[in-house]
Structures are given as C-alpha cells and as structure tokens.
C-alpha positions in Angstrom: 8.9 -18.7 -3.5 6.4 -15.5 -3.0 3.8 -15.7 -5.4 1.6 -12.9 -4.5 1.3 -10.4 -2.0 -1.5 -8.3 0.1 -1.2 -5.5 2.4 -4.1 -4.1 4.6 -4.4 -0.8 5.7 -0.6 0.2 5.0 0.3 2.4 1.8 0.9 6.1 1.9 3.4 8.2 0.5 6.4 9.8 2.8 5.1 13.3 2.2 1.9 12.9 3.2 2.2 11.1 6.0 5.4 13.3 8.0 3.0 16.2 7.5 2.8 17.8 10.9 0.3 16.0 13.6 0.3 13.0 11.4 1.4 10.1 13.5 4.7 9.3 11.7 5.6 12.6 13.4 4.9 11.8 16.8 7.2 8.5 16.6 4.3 6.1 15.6 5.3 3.9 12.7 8.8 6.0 12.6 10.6 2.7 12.7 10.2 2.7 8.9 12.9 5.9 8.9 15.7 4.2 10.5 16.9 3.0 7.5 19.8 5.4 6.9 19.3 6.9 3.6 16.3 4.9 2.3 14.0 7.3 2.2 16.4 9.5 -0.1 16.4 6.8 -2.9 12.6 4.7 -2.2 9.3 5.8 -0.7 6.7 3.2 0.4 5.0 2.7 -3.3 9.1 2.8 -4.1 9.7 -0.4 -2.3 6.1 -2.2 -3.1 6.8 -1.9 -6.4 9.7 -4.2 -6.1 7.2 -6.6 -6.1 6.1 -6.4 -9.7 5.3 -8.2 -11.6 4.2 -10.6 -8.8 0.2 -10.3 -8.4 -0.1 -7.2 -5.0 -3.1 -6.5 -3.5 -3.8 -3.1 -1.5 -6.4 -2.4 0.8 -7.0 1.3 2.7 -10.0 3.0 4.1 -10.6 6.3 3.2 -11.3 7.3 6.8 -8.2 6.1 8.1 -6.5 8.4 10.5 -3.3 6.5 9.9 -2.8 6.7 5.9 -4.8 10.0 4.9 -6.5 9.5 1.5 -4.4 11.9 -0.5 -1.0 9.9 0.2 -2.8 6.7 -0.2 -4.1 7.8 -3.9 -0.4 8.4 -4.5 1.0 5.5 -3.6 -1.6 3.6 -5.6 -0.7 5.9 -8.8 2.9 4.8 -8.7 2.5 1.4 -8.1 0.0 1.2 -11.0 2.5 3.3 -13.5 5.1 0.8 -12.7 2.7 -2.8 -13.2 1.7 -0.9 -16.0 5.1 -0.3 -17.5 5.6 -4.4 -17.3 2.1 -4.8 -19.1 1.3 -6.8 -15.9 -1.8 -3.9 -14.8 -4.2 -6.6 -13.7 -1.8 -8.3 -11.5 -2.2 -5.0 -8.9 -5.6 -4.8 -7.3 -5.9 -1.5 -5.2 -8.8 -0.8 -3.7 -10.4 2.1 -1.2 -12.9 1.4 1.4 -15.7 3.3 2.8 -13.9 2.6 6.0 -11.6 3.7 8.8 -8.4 1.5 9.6 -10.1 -2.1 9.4 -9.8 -5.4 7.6 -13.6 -5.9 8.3 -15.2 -9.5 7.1 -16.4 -8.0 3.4 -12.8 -6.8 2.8 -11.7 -10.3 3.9 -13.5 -11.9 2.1 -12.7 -9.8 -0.9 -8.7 -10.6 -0.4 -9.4 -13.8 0.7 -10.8 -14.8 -3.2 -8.3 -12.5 -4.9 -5.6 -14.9 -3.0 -7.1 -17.5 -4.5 -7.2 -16.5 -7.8 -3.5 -15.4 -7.4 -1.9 -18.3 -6.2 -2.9 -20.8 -8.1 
C-alpha cells in the first residue's frame, strides 16, 4: 500500500508548458501526451490530485527551464484546492526553490524528514 508520495522537479500545468519553445514542444517529455484523450479530461495537478488524501510532497525550482514558475504555481493551486476540499491541507507540502532543476542535498534532506514524518 502507498502511503505517501514525493515528486522532484516535475509539476506544471499543460498550458504552460506546450507554450511555444518550451520543451514539451520540441518532443521532450511528450510521452506524457500519448495518452489518447487524457489531456481533454486531467492535467498534471488533475492526476496528482488522485492522490489525496494520501500525504504528496512537491518540490520545483523557480529557475527551472523545464517547469516555468507560472505553470508550477498552478499546479500547486489546484492540488491545494482539492487537499483542501477533503480537510486533509497539511497532508500536501509544496514548496519552491531558489533553484534550477535539482534535488540538491538541503532539498533532500528536507524530503527526506518529511518522509519520515509521513510514513509512519
């Protein structure tokens, strides 16, 4: 059974990150489209938020080349609207970094207690 889960460097919102020159447009992470359909019904915060009310933890730098900051505070809004629905709010931790795309040893060790705390 999942208890809790993290993700590091990957939330965004679809329209954000098909605008033109991002890399979702150039075939880089595109694999996430093939889903015939899925993208009519969920976006990313969409399916994350299947996870509630499980304890989630997101992580994104706000330098990141790959997840621009805009679609990234998106995502996080919806996710938080939905934990919050449930009453389960502190059982999401979102968090922005002062960072490009990394999972450097401060953010680890960050995630690594909020794991903790979460899976007990």
């Amino acid at each position: 059974m999942v208890k809790a889960g993290a993700a590091i460097c990957w939330m965004g919102d679809t329209s954000t990150l098909t605008k033109e020159g991002n890399d979702q447009t150039k075939g880089y992470s595109a694999y996430s489209m093939v889903h015939s359909g899925l993208r009519n019904a969920l976006d990313y915060p969409d399916v994350a938020a299947i996870a509630c009310p499980k304890p989630m933890l997101f992580f994104n730098g706000t330098r990141d080349g790959l997840y621009p900051f805009a679609g990234v505070e998106a995502a996080y809004a919806r996710m938080r609207a939905v934990w919050e629905s449930q009453g389960v709010e502190e059982r999401l931790y979102c968090r922005f970094w002062d960072s490009p795309q990394e999972f450097n040893v401060v953010m680890q060790e960050d995630a690594f207690a909020w794991l903790d705390r979460n899976m007990k």
